[in-house]
C-alpha positions in Angstrom: 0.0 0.0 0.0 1.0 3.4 -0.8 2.6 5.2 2.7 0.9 8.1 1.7 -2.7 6.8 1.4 -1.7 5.4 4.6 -0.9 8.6 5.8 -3.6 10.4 4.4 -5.9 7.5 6.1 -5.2 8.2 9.5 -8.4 10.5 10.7 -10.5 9.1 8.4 -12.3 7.5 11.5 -12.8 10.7 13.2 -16.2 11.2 14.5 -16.8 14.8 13.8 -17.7 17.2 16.4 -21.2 18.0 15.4 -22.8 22.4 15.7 -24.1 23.2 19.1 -24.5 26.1 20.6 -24.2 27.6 24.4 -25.5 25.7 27.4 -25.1 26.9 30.7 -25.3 24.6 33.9 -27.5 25.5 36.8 -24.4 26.0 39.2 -23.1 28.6 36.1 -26.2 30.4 36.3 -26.4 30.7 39.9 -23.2 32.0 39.9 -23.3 34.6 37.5 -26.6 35.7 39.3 -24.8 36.1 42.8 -21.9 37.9 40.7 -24.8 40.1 38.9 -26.8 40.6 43.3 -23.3 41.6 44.3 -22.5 44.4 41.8 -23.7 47.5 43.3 -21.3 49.9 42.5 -22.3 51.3 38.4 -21.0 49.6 35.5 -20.5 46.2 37.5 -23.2 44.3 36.2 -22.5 45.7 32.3 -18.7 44.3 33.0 -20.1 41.2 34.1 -22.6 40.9 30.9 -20.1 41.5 28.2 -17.6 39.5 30.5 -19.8 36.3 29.9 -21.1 37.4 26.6 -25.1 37.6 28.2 -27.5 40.0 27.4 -29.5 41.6 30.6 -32.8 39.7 29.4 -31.4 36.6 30.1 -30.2 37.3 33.9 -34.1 38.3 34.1 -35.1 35.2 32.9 -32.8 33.5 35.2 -34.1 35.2 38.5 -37.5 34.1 37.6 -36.7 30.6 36.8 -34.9 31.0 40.5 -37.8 32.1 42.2 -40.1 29.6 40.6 -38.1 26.3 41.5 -34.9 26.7 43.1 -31.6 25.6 41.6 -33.5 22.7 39.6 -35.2 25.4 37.7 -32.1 27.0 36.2 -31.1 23.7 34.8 -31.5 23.9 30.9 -33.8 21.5 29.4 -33.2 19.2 26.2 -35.2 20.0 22.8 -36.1 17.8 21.0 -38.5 14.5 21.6 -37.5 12.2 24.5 -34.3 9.7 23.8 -35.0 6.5 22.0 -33.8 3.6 23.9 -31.1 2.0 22.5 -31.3 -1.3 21.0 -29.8 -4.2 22.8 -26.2 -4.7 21.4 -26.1 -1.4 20.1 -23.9 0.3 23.0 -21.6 -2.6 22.9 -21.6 -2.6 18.8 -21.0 0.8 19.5 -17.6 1.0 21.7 -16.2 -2.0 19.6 -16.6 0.2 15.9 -14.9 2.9 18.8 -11.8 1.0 19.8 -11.2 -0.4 16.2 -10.9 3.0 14.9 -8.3 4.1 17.4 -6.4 0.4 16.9 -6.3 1.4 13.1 -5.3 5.1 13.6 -2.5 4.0 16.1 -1.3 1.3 13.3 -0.9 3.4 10.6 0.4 6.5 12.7 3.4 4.1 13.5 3.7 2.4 10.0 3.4 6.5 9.2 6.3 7.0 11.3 8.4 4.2 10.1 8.1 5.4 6.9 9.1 9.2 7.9 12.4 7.4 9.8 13.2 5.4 6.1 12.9 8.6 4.1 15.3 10.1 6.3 18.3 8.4 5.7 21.2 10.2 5.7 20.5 13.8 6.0 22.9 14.6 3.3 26.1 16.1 3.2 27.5 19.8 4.0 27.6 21.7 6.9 25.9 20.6 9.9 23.5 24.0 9.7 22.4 22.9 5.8 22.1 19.4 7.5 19.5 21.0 10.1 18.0 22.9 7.9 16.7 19.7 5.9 15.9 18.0 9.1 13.7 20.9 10.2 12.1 21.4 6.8 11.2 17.2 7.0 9.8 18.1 10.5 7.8 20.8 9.8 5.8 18.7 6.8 5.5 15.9 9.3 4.0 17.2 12.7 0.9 17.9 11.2 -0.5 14.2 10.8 2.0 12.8 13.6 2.4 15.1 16.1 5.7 17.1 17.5 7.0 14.7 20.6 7.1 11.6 18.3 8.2 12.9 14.9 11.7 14.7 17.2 11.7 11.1 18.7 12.0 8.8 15.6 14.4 11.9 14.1 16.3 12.4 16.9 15.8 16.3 17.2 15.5 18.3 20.5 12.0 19.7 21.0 13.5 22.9 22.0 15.3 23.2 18.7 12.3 22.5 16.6 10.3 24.8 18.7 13.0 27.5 18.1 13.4 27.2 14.4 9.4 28.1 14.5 9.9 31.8 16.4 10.6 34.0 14.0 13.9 36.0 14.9 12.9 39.0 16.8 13.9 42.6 15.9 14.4 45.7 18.7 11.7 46.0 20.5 10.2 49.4 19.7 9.5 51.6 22.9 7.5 54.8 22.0 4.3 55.1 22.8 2.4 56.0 20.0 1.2 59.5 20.3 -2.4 58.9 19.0 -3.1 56.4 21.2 -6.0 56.8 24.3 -4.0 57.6 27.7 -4.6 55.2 31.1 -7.2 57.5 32.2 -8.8 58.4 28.9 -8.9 54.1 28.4 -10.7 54.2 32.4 -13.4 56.7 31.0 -14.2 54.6 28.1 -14.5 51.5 29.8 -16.9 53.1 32.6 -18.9 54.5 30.3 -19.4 51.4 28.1 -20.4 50.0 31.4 -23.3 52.1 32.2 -26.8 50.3 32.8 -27.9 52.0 29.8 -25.3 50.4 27.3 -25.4 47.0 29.1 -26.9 45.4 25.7 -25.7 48.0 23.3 -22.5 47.3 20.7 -19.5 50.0 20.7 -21.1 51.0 17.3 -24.8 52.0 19.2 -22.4 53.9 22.0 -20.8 55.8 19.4 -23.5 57.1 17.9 -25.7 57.7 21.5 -22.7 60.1 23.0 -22.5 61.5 19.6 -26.5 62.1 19.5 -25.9 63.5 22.8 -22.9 66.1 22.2 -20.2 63.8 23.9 -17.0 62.4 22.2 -14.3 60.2 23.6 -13.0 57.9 21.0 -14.2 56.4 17.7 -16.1 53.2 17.0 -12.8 50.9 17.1 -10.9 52.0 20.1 -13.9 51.4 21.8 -13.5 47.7 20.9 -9.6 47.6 21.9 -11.0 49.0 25.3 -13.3 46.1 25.6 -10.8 43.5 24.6 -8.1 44.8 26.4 -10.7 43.7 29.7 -11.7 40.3 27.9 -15.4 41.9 27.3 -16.0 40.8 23.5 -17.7 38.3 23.0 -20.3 36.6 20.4 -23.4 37.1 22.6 -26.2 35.7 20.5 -27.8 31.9 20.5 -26.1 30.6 17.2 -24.8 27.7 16.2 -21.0 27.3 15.9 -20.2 24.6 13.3 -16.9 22.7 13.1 -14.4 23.0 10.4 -14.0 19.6 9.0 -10.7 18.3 7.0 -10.0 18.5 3.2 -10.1 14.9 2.0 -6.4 13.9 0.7 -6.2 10.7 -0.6 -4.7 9.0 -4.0 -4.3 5.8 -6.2 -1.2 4.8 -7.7 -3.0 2.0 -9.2 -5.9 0.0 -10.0 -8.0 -1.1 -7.1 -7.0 1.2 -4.2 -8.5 3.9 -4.5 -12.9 3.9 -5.2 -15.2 6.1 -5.4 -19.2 5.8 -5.3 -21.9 7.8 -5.6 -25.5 7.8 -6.6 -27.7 9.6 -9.6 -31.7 10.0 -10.4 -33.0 8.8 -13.8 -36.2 10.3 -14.6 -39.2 7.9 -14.9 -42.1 7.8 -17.3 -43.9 9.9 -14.7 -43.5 13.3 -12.9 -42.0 12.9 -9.9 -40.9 9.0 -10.0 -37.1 8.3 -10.5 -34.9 5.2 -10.8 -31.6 5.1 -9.0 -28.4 4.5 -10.5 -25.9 3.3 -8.3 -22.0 3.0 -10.1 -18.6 2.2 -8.2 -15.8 3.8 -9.8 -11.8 2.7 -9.5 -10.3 6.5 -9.6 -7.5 5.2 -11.2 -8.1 3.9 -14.1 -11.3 5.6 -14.4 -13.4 1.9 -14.9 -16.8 1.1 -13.7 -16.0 -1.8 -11.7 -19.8 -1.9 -10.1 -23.0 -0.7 -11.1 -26.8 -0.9 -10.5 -30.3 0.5 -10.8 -33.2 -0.1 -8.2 -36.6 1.9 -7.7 -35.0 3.6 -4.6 -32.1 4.5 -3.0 -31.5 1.8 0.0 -28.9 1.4 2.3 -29.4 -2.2 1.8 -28.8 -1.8 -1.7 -25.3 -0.1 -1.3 -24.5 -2.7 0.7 -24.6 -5.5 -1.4 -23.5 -3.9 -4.6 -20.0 -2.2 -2.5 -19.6 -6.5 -1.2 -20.1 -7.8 -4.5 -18.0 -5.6 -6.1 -15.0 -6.3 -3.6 -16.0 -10.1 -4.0 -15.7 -9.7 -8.1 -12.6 -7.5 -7.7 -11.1 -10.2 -5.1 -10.2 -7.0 -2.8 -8.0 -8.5 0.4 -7.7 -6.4 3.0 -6.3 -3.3 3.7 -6.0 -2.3 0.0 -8.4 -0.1 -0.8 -10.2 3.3 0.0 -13.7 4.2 -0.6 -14.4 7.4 -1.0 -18.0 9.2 -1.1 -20.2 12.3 -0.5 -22.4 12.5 3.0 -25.8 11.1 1.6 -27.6 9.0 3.8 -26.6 5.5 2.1 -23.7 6.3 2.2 -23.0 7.3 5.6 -25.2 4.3 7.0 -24.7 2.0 9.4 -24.6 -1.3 7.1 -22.2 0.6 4.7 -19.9 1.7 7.7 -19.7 -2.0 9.1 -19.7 -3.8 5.9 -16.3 -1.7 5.0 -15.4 -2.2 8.4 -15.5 -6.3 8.0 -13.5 -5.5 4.4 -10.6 -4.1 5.8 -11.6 -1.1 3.6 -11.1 2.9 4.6 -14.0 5.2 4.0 -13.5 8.9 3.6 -16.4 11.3 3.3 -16.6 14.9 1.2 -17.0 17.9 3.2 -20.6 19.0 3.5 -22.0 20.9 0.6 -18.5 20.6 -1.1 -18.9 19.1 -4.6 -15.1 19.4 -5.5 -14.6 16.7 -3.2 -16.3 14.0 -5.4 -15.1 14.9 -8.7 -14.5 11.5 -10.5 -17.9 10.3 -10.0 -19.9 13.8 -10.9 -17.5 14.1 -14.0 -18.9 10.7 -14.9 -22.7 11.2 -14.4 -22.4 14.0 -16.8 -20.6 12.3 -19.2 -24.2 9.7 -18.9 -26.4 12.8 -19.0 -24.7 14.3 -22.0 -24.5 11.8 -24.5 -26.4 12.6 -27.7 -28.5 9.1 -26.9 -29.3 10.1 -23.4 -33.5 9.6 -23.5 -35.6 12.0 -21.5 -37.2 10.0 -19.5 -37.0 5.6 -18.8 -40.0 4.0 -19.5 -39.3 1.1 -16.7 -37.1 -0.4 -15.0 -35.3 -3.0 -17.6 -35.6 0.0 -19.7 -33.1 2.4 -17.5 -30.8 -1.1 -16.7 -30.3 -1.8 -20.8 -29.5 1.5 -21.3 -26.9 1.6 -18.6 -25.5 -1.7 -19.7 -24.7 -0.4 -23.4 -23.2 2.7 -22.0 -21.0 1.2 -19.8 -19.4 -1.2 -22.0 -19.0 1.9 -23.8 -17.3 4.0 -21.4 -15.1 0.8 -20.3 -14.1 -0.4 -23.6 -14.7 1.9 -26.4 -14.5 5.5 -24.5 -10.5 6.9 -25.0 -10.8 8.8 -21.8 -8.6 12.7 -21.9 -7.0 12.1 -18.1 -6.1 8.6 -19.0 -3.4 9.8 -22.0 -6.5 8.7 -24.5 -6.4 5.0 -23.8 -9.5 3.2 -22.1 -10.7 2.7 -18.9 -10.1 -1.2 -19.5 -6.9 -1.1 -21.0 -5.4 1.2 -18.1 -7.7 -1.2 -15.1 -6.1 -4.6 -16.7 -2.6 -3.3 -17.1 -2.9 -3.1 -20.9 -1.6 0.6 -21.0 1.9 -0.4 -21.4 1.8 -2.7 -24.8 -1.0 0.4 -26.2 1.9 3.1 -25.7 4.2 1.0 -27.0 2.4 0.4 -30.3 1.3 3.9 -30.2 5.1 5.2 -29.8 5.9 2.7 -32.8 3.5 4.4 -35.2 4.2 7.9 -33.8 8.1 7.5 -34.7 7.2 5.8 -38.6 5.2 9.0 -39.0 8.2 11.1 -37.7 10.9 9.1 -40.1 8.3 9.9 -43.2 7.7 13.3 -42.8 10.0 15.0 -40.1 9.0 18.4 -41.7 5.8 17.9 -40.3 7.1 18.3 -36.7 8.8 21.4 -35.3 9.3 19.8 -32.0 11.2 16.7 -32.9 9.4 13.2 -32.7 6.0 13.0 -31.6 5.5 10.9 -27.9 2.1 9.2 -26.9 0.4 11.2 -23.6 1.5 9.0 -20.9 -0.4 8.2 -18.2 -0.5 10.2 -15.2 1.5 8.2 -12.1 -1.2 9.0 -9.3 -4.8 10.6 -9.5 -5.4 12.9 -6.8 -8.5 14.1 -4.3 -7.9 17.8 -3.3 -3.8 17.5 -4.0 -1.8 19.1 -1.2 0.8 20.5 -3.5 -1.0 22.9 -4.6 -3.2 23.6 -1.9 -0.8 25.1 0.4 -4.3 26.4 2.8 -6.0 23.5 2.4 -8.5 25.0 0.4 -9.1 24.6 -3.6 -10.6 22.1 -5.8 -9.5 18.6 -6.2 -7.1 17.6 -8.8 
């Protein structure tokens, strides 16, 4: 197996922190309210709201739910209909999926690691800085997926010298004061003033223009902020949700039959509203349909047992191969998720709402939608499936696909590129040695094919941001 797809494997069984906003205990209520009951001095209690990032309504709120009940009141209650009980099994199911995850990451962070330690080698010759230099600049690519302590460990570098080749070198520290800046005591005014009763709820902008309205000026909109987050008083005080940033998928295929991706289309049917479902596995490779299949719905079930018979057909052992796919329900499912784990295959998943991240497979439904022969709509069933059939032998056989170097899908997924180059490169040079006029550039070479297809390359997505490759 490829050490990066290893590497690139080792989160993919992350469970993702899911969007959630706020929620405060009953014990962090009553203590902000005893904080708020013992502010009597002015400005206290607005320090204390923009502190906490609350607005005034909700201590009111909070001192009724207090005089109601007590300290059980203030507890927060859970939305949502009651909690299904779980299914026997399920828990324990559950923690073993759990515990196999981390076993896998903790395997291929070492094998990761072994790899990092061969690559290594001899750090060259020259001077011993040029020779750290190169050691650093191996570190720095490495810590990201392995972490600092064990990637200094395996290449025997100080932790204090890698963290020291981060700081940037510091210049003279500069020591005068800029002269536009607020003064001590100007900074005390601000500050008291933003924590008047009346601007308790109110943003630096609304302040601004209040003391304008009212013939006062002490500072513009954004010193007012500095002020406020020079005193840890900003703050994102409204209920929203906060949702998590989730990883760029990285993962590539040097070869046939490591690296899959699946996905599923609608087919209109002879009536409004009623689709069939096309279901096709792809190898990213060599760009061949290894699986496909169309069904009245779209099933779990049914993703199941074409991904198994597909592996079964492909004689897939263990460990090989990566699956990749968007977040649709049958794809994320349960049966899905165990059947790959039984495999020994990796699943990744496309970031939400982030089509770049399943390029092979949306590149291929609209090569489907877009030939001239496409009908409008399927009568039936068996109509949609003998379509499919003639277009796929097609595409595997007959289509001379542009990111293969022009040759097929089959002759690239059965190791026939080779002998097709070679013939190729035959002709190519018996055209040359007729007519070399013909050829400002010298002979004429078949387009090879590419070494490794990429998801979302990291070479040239130095933010890890872009479109996949």
């Amino acid at each position: 197996m490829n050490p990066v797809v290893k590497e690139a494997r080792v989160g993919e069984t992350e469970v993702m922190e899911k969007a959630k906003r706020r929620r405060f205990t009953a014990e962090d209520k009553r203590r902000i309210l005893e904080e708020a009951d013992r502010g009597t001095k002015p400005g206290e209690v607005g320090a204390l709201l923009r502190r906490e990032g609350l607005y005034s309504s909700l201590l009111s709120v909070w001192r009724r739910q207090r005089e109601a009940g007590g300290l059980a009141a203030l507890a927060p209650s859970k939305r949502g209909p009651p909690a299904k009980v779980p299914e026997p099994g399920a828990r324990r199911i559950a923690e073993l999926e759990k515990e196999l995850a981390r076993s896998q990451a903790r395997l291929k962070r070492a094998e990761a690691l072994l790899e990092l330690q061969k690559s290594i080698g001899n750090p060259g010759s020259g001077t011993a800085q040029a020779r750290r230099g190169a050691l650093m600049a191996a570190a720095r690519e490495a810590v990201g997926a392995l972490g600092i302590a064990p990637v200094c460990q395996v290449m025997g570098l100080p932790r204090a010298t890698f963290y020291r080749g981060l700081q940037p070198k510091q210049g003279p520290a500069r020591g005068r004061r800029q002269p536009r800046a607020l003064s001590p005591e100007q900074r005390a005014e601000v500050l008291t003033v933003l924590h008047e009763p009346r601007f308790a709820d109110a943003a630096p902008a609304e302040v601004y223009a209040q003391l304008l309205d009212e013939g006062r000026y002490l500072c513009s909109e954004r010193p007012l902020y500095r002020v406020l987050a020079e005193n840890h008083e900003v703050r994102e005080r409204r209920n929203q949700l906060r949702h998590p940033n989730h990883p760029v998928p990285q993962v590539h295929a040097t070869k046939p039959n490591e690296l899959w991706n699946w996905d599923i289309t609608k087919l209109h049917g002879p009536a409004k509203w009623t689709y069939f479902y096309l279901y096709v596995v792809l190898d990213v490779f060599s760009r061949s349909v290894v699986g496909w299949l169309v069904a009245p719905r779209e099933s779990a079930a049914l993703a199941q047992k074409l991904l198994a018979q597909t592996c079964e057909r492909q004689a897939i052992p263990p460990g090989q191969l990566t699956i990749h796919a968007d977040r649709d329900s049958s794809m994320t499912s349960k049966p899905v998720a165990l059947l790959m784990a039984d495999l020994g295959v990796t699943k990744t998943h496309s970031r939400p709402h982030v089509s770049n991240d399943n390029p092979f497979s949306e590149a291929h439904f609209k090569t489907l939608k877009y030939r001239p022969d496409f009908p409008r709509v399927f009568g039936c069933l068996q109509d949609a499936h003998g379509f499919c059939g003639d277009f796929f032998r097609w595409y595997n056989e007959e289509h001379h696909h542009a990111g293969l170097g022009l040759l097929t899908p089959h002759d690239v997924h059965h190791g026939l590129a080779d002998a097709r180059l070679a013939a190729r490169a035959t002709v190519l040079e018996a055209a040359f040695a007729a007519h070399p006029e013909r050829f400002s550039h010298g002979p004429p070479k078949p387009q090879a094919l590419p070494n490794a297809v990429w998801i979302n390359n990291p070479a040239p997505l130095p933010n890890s941001q872009g479109a996949a490759h």
